[in-house]
Each structure stands twice: as structure tokens, then as C-alpha cells.
N, CA, C and O atoms as CSV, one atom per row, in Angstrom:
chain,resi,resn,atom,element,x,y,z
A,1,UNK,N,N,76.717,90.353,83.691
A,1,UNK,CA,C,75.721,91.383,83.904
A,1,UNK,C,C,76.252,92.678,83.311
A,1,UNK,O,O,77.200,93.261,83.837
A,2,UNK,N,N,75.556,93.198,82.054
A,2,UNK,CA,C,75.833,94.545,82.030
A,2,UNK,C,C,74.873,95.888,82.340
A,2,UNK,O,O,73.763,95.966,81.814
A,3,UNK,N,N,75.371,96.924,83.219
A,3,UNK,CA,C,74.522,97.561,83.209
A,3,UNK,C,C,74.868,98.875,83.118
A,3,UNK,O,O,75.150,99.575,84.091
A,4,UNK,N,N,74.852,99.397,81.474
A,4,UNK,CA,C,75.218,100.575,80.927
A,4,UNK,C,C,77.382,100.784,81.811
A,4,UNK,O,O,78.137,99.955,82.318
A,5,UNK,N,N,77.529,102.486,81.499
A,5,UNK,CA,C,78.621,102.230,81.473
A,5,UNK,C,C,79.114,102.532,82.640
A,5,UNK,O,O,80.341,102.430,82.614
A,6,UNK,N,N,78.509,103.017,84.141
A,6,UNK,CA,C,78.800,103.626,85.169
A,6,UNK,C,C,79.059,102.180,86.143
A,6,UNK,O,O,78.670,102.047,87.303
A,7,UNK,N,N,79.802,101.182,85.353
A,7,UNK,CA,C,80.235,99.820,86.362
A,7,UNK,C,C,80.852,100.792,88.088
A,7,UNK,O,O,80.486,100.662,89.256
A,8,UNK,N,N,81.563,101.417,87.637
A,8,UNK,CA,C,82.154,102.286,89.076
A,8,UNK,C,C,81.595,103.028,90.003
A,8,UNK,O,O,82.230,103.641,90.861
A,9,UNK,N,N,80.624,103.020,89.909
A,9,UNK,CA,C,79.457,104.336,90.569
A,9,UNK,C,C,78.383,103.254,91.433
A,9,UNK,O,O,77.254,103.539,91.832
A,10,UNK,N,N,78.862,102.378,91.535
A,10,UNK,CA,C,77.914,101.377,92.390
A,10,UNK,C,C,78.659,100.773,93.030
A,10,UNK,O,O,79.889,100.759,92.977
A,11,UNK,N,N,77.667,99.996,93.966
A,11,UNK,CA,C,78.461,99.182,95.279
A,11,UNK,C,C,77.909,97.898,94.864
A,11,UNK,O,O,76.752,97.707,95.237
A,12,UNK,N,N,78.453,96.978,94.187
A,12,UNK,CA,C,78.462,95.453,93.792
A,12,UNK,C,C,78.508,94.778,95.212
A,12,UNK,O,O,79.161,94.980,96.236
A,13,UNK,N,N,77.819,94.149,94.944
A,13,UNK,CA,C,77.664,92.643,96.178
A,13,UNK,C,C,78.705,92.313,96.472
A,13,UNK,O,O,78.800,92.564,97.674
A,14,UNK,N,N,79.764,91.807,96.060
A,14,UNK,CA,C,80.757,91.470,96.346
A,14,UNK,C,C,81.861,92.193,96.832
A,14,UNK,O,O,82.693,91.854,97.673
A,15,UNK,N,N,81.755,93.229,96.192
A,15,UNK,CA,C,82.519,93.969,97.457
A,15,UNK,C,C,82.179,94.242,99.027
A,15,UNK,O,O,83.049,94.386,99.886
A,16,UNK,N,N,81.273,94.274,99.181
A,16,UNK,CA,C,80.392,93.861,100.609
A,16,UNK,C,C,81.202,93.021,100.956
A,16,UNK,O,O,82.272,93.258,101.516
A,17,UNK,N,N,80.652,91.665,100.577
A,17,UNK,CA,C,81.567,90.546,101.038
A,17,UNK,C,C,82.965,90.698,101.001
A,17,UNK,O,O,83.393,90.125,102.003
A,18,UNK,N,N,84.156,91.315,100.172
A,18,UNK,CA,C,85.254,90.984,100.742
A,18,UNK,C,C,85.745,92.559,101.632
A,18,UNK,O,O,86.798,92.591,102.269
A,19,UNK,N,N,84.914,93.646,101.552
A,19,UNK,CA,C,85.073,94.389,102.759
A,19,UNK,C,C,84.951,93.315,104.123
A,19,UNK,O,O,85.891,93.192,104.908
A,20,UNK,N,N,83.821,92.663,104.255
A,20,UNK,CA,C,84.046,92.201,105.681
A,20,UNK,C,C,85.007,91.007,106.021
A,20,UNK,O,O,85.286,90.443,107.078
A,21,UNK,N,N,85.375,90.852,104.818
A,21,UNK,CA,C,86.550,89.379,104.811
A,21,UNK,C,C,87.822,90.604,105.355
A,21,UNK,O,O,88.495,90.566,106.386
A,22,UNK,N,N,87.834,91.658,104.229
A,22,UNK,CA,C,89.470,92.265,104.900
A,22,UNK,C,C,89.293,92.653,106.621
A,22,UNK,O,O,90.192,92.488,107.445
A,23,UNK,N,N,87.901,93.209,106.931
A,23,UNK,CA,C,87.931,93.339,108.311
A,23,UNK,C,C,87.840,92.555,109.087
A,23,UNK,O,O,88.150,92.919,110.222
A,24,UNK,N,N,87.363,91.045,108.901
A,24,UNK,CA,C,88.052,90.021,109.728
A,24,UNK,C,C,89.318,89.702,109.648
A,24,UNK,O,O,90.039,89.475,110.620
A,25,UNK,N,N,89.550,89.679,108.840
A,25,UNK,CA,C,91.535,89.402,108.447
A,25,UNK,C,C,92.340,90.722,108.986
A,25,UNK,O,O,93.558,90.664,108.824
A,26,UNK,N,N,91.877,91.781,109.540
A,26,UNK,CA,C,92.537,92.670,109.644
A,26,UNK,C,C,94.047,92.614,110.116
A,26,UNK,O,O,94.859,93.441,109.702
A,27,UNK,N,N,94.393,91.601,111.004
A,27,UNK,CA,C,95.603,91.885,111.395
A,27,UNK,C,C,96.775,91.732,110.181
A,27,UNK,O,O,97.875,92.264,110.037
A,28,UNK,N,N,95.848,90.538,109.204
A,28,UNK,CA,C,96.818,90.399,108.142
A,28,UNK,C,C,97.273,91.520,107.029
A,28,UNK,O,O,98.321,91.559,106.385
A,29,UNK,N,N,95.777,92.723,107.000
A,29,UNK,CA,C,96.463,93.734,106.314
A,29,UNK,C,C,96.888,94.826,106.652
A,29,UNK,O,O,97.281,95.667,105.843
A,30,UNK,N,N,96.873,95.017,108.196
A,30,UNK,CA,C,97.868,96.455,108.736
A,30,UNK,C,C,98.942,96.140,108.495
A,30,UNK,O,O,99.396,95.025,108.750
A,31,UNK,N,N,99.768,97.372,107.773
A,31,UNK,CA,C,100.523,97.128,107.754
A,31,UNK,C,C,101.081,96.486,105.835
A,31,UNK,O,O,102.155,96.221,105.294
A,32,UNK,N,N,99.966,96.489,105.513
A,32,UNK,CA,C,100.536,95.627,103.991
A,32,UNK,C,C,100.348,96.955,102.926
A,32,UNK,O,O,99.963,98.090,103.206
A,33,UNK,N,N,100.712,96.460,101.756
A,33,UNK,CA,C,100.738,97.438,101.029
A,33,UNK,C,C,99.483,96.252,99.880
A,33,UNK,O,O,99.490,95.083,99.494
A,34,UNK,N,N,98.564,97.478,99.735
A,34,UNK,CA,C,97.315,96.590,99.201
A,34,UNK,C,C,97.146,97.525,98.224
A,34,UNK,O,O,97.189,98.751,98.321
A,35,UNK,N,N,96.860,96.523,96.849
A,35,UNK,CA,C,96.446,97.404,95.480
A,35,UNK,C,C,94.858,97.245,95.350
A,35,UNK,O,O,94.580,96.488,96.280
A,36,UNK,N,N,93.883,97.510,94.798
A,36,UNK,CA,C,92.448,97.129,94.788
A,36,UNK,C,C,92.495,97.729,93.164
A,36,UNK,O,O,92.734,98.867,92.760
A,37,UNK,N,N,92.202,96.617,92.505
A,37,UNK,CA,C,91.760,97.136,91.458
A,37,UNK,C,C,90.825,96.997,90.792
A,37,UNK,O,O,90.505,95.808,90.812
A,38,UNK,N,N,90.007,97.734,90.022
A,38,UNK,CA,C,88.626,98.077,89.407
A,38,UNK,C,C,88.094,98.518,90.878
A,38,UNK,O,O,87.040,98.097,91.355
A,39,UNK,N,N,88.826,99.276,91.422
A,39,UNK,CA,C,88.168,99.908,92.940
A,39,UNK,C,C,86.599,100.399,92.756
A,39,UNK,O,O,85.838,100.315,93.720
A,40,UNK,N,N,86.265,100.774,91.832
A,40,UNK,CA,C,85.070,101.816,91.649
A,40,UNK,C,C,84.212,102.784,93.028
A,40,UNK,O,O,84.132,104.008,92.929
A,41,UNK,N,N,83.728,102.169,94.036
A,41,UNK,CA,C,83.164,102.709,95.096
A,41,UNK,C,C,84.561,102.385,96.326
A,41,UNK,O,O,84.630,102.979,97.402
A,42,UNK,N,N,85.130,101.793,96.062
A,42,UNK,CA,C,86.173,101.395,96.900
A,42,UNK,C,C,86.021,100.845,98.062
A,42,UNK,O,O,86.947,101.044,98.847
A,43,UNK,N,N,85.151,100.217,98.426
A,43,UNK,CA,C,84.720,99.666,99.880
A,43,UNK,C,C,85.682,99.051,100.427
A,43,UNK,O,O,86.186,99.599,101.408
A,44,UNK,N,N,86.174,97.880,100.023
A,44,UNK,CA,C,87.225,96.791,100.498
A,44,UNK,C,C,88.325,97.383,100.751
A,44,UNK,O,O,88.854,97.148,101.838
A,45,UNK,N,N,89.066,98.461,99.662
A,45,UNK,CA,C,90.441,99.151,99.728
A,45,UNK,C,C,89.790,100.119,100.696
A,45,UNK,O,O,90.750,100.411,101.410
A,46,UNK,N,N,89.001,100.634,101.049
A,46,UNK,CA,C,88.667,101.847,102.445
A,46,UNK,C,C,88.904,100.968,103.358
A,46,UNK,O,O,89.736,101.196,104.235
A,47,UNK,N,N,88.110,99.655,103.291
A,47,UNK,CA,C,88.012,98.895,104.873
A,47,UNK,C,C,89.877,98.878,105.222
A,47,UNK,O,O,90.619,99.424,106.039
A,48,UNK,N,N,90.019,97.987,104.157
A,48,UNK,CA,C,92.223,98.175,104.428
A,48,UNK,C,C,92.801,99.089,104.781
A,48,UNK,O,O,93.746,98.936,105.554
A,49,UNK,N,N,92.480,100.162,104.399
A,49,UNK,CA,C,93.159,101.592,104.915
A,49,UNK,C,C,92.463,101.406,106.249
A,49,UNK,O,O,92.682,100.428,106.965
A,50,UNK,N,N,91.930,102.017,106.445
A,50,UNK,CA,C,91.197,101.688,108.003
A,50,UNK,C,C,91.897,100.953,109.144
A,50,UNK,O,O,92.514,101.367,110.125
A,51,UNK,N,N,91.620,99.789,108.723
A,51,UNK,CA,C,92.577,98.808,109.646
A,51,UNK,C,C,94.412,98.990,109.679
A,51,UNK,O,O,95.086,98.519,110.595
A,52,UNK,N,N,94.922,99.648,108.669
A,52,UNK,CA,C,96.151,100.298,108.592
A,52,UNK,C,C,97.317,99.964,107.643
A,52,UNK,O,O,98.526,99.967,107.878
A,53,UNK,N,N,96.355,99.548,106.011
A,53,UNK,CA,C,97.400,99.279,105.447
A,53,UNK,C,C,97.176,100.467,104.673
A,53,UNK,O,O,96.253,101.277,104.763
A,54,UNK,N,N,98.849,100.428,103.358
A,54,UNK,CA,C,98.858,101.115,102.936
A,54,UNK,C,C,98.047,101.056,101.369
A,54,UNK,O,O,98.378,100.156,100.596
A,55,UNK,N,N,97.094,101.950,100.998
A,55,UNK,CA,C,95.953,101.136,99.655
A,55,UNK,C,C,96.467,101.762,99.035
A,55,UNK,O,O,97.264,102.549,99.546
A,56,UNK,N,N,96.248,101.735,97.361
A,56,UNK,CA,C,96.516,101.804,96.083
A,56,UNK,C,C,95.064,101.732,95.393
A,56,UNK,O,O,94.758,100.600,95.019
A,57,UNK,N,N,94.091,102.774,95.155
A,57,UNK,CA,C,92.915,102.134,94.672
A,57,UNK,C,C,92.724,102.380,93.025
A,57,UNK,O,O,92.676,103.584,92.774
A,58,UNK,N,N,92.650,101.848,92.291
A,58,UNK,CA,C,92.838,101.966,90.549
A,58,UNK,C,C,90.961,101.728,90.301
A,58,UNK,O,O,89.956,101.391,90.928
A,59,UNK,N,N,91.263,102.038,89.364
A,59,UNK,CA,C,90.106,102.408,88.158
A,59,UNK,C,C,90.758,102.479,86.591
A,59,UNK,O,O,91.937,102.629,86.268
A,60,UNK,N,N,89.467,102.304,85.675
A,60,UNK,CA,C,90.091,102.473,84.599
A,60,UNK,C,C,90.503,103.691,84.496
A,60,UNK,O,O,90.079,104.417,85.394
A,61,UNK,N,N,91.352,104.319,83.530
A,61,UNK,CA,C,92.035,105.314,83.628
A,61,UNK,C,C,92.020,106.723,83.079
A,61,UNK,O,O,92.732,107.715,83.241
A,62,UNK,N,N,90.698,106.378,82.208
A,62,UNK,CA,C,90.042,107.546,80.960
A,62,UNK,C,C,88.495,108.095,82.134
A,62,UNK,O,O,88.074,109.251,82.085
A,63,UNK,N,N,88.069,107.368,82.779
A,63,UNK,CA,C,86.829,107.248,83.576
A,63,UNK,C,C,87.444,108.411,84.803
A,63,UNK,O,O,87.836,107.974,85.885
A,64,UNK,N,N,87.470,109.696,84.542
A,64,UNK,CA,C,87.571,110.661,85.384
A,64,UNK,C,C,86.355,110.693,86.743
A,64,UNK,O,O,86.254,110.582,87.965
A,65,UNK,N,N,85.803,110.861,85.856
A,65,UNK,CA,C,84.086,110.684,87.275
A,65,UNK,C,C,84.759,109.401,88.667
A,65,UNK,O,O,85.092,109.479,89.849
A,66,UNK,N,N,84.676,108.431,87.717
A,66,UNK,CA,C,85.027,107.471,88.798
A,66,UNK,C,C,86.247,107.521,89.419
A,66,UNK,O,O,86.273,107.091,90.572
A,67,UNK,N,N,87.141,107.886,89.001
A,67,UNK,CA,C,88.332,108.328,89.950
A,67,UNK,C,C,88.468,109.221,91.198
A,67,UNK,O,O,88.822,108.903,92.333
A,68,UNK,N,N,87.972,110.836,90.534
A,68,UNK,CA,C,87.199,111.828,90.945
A,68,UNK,C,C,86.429,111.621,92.643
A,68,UNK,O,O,86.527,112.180,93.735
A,69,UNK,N,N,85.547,110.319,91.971
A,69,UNK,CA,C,85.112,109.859,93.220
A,69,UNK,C,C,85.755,108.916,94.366
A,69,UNK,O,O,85.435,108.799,95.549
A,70,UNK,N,N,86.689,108.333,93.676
A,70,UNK,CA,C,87.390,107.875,94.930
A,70,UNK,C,C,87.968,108.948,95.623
A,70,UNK,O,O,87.703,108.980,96.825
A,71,UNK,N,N,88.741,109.900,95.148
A,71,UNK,CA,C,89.021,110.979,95.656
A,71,UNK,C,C,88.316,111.402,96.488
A,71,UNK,O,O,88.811,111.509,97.610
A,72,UNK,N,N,87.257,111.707,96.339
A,72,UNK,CA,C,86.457,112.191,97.593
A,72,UNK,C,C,85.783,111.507,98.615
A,72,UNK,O,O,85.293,112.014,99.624
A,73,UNK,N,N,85.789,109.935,98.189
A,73,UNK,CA,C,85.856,109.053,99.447
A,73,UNK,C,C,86.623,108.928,99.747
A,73,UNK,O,O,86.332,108.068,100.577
A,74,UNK,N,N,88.029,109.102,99.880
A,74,UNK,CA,C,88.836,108.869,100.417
A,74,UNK,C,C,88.733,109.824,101.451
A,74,UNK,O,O,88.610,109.504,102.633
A,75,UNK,N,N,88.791,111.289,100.938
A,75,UNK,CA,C,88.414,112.382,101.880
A,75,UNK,C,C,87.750,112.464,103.057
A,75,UNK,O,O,88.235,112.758,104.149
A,76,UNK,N,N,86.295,112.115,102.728
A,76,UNK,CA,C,85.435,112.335,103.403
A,76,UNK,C,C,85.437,111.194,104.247
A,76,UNK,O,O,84.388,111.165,104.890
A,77,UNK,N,N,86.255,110.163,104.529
A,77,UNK,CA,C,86.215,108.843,105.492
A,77,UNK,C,C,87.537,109.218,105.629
A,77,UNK,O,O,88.162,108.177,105.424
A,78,UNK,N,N,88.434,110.230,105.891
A,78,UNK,CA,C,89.961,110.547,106.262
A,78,UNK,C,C,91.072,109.349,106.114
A,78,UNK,O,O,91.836,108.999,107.014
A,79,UNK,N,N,91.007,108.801,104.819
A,79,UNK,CA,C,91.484,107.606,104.362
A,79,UNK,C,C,92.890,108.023,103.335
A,79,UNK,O,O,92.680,108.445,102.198
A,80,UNK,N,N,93.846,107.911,103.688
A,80,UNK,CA,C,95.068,108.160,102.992
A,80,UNK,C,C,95.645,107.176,102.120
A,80,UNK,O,O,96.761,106.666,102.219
A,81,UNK,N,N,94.804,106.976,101.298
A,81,UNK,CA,C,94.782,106.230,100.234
A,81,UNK,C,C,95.646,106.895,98.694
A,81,UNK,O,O,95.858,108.105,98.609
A,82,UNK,N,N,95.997,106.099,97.771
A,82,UNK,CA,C,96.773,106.591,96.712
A,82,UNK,C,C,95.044,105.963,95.404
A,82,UNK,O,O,94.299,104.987,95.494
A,83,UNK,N,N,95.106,107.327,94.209
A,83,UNK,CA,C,94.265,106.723,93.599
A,83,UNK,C,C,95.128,106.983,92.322
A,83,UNK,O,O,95.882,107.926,92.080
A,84,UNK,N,N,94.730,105.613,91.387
A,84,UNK,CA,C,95.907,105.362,90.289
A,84,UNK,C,C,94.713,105.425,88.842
A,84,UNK,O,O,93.549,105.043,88.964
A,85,UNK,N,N,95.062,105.759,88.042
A,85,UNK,CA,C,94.256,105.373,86.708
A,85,UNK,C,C,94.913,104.341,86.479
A,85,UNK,O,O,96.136,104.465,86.555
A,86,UNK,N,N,94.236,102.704,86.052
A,86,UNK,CA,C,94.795,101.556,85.445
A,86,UNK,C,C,94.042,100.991,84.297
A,86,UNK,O,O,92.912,100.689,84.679
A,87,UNK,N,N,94.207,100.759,83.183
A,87,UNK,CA,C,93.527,100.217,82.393
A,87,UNK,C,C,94.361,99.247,82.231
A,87,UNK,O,O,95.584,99.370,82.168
A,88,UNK,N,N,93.681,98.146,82.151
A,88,UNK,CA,C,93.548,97.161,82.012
A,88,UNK,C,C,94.341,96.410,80.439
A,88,UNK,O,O,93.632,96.152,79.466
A,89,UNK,N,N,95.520,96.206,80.436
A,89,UNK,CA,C,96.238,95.791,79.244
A,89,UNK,C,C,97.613,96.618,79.272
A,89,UNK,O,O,98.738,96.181,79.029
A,90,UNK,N,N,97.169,98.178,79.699
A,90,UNK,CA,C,98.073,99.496,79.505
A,90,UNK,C,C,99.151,99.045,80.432
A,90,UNK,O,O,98.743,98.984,81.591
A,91,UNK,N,N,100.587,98.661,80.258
A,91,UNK,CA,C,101.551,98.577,80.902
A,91,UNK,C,C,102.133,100.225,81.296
A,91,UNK,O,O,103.143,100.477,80.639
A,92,UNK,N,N,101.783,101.165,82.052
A,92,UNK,CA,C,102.678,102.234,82.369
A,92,UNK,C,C,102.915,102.272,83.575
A,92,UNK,O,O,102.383,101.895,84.619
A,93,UNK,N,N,104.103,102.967,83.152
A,93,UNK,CA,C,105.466,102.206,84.550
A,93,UNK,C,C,104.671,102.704,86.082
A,93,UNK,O,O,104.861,101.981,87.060
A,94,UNK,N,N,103.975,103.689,86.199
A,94,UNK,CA,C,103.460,103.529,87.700
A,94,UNK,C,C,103.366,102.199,88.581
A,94,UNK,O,O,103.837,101.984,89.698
A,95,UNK,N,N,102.422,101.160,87.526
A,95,UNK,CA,C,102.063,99.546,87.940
A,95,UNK,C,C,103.395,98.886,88.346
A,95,UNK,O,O,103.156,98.046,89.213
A,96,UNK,N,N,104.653,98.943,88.062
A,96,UNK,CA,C,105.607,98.507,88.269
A,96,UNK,C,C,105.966,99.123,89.478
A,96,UNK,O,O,106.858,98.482,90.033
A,97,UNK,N,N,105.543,100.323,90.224
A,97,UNK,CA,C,106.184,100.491,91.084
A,97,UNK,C,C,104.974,100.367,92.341
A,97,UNK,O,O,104.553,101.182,93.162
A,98,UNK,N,N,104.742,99.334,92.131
A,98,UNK,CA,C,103.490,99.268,93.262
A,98,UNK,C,C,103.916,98.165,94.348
A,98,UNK,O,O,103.852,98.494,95.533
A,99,UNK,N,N,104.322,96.952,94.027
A,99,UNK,CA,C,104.717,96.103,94.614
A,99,UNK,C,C,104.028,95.904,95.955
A,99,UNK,O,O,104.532,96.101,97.061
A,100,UNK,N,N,102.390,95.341,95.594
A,100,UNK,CA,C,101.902,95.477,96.548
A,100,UNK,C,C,102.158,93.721,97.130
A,100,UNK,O,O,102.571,92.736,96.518
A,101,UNK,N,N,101.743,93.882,98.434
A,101,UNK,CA,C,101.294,92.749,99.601
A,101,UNK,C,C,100.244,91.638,99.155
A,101,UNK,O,O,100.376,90.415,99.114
A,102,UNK,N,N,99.012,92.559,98.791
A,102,UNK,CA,C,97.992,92.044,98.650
A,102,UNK,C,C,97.015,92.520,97.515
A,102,UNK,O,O,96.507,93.628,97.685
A,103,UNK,N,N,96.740,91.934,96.561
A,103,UNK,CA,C,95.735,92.274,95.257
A,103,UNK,C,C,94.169,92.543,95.782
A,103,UNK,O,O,93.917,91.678,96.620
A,104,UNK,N,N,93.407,93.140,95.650
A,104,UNK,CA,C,91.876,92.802,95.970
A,104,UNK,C,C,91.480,93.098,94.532
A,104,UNK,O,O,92.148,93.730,93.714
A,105,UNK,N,N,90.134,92.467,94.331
A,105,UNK,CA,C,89.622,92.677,93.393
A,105,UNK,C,C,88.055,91.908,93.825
A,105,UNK,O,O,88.026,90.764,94.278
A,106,UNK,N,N,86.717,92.792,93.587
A,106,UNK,CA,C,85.467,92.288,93.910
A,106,UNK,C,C,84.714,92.765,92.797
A,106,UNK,O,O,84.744,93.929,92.398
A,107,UNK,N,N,83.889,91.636,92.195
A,107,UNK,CA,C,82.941,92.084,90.586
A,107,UNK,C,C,84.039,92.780,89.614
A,107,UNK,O,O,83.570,93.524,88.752
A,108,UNK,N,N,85.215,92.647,89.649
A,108,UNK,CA,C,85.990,93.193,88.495
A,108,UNK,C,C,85.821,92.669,87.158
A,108,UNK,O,O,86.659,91.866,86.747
A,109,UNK,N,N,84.698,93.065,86.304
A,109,UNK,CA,C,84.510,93.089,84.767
A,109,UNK,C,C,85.311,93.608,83.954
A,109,UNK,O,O,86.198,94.458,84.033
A,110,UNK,N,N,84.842,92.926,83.091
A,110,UNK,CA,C,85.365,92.992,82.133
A,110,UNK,C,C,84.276,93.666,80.556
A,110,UNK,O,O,83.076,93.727,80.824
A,111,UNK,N,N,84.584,94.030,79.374
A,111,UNK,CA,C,84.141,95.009,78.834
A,111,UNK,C,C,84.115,94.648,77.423
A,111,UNK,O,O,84.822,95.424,76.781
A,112,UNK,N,N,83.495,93.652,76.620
A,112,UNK,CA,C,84.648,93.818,75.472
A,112,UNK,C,C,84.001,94.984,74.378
A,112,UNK,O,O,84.157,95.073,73.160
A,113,UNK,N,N,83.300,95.740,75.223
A,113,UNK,CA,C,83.286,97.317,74.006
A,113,UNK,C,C,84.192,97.997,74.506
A,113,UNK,O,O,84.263,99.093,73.950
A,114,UNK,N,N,85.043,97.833,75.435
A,114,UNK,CA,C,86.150,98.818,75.642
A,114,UNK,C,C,87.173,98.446,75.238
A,114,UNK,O,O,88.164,99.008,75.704
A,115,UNK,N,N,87.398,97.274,74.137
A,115,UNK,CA,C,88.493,96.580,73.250
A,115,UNK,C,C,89.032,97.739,72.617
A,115,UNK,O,O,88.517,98.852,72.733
A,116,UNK,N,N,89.961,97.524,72.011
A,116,UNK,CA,C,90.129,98.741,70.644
A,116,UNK,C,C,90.921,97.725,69.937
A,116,UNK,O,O,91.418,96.774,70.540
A,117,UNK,N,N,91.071,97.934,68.466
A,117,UNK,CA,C,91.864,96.814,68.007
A,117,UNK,C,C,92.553,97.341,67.108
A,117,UNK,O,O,93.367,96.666,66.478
């Protein structure tokens, strides 16, 4: 499914669904260190913080708006969350120091006009 370029600015179905998977599982992620990546609205990595782990929420990394906005969800739901620019291929050393618990990832697309060659 493509729909134009604001993939991050929406709440995909599937993140629904594994928000309420992490909040049934909760005991398993207080306490963890959880990365979410292609976070865009961040639902699932909010629900984790919540319940008491520590999140990591990424986005691609040129996409200011969408970052921007995790930022201020994080805020405005008093969520002490870390927000990372990640693109996808880009090895910089931040990703190495994440060493998370637990990966999430819900509707994470893929792009191939955002190739470069």
C-alpha cells in the first residue's frame, strides 16, 4: 500500500494490534529496553514506556516532521522515551549502542523511491 509520503503521520492497523499485544505482555516489557522502529505515531513504543520499559523510538532520519512528532507525543502522554533518526541501511554508531531487549516493528515499509544508488 502506498499512500504518498507521510507513511509516519498515521496510525496503521497494526500498530493497534501490537500496542494491545505489548499491554497484555506487559510484565514481559517493564523493565526491558525496547527499540520500535519505523515508530511513526508511536503507539506500541508509548504503550511500553507506560508499562515501564525503557523505549528507543526511530524514524527515518531526514523526516524531521515525523520525528518532531514523536517528540511531542512523548510529551504530551509524560513518556520518557529516547527518539533516534534511523534510516534504514545507514550504519551510525548510535544503533550499536542500543542493545535493546525487545525489537517492535508494526506496518514497517519499505520505499524503493527512497533507494539512492
Amino acid at each position: 500500500q502506498n499512500i504518498e509520503e507521510d507513511y509516519g503521520m498515521f496510525v496503521w492497523p497494526c500498530s493497534v494490534i501490537l500496542a494491545e499485544y505489548v499491554w497484555q505482555q506487559r510484565p514481559r516489557f517493564s523493565r526491558s529496553r525496547v527499540v520500535e522502529l519505523g515508530a511513526g505515531t508511536s503507539l506500541p513504543g508509548l504503550v511500553a514506556a507506560k508499562v515501564g520499559a525503557h523505549v528507543t523510538l526511530t524514524d527515518i532520519a531526514h523526516n524531521t516532521e515525523v520525528l518532531d512528532n514523536i517528540q511531542q507525543i512523548c510529551s504530551l502522554n509524560n513518556a520518557n522515551c529516547t527518539v533516534l533518526g534511523l534510516t534504514w541501511g545507514d550504519w551510525d554508531e548510535p544503533v550499536f549502542d542500543l542493545h535493546p531487549d525487545i525489537i517492535l516493528g508494526a506496518d514497517v515499509l519499505y520505499d524503493s523511491a527512497m533507494v539512492t544508488t
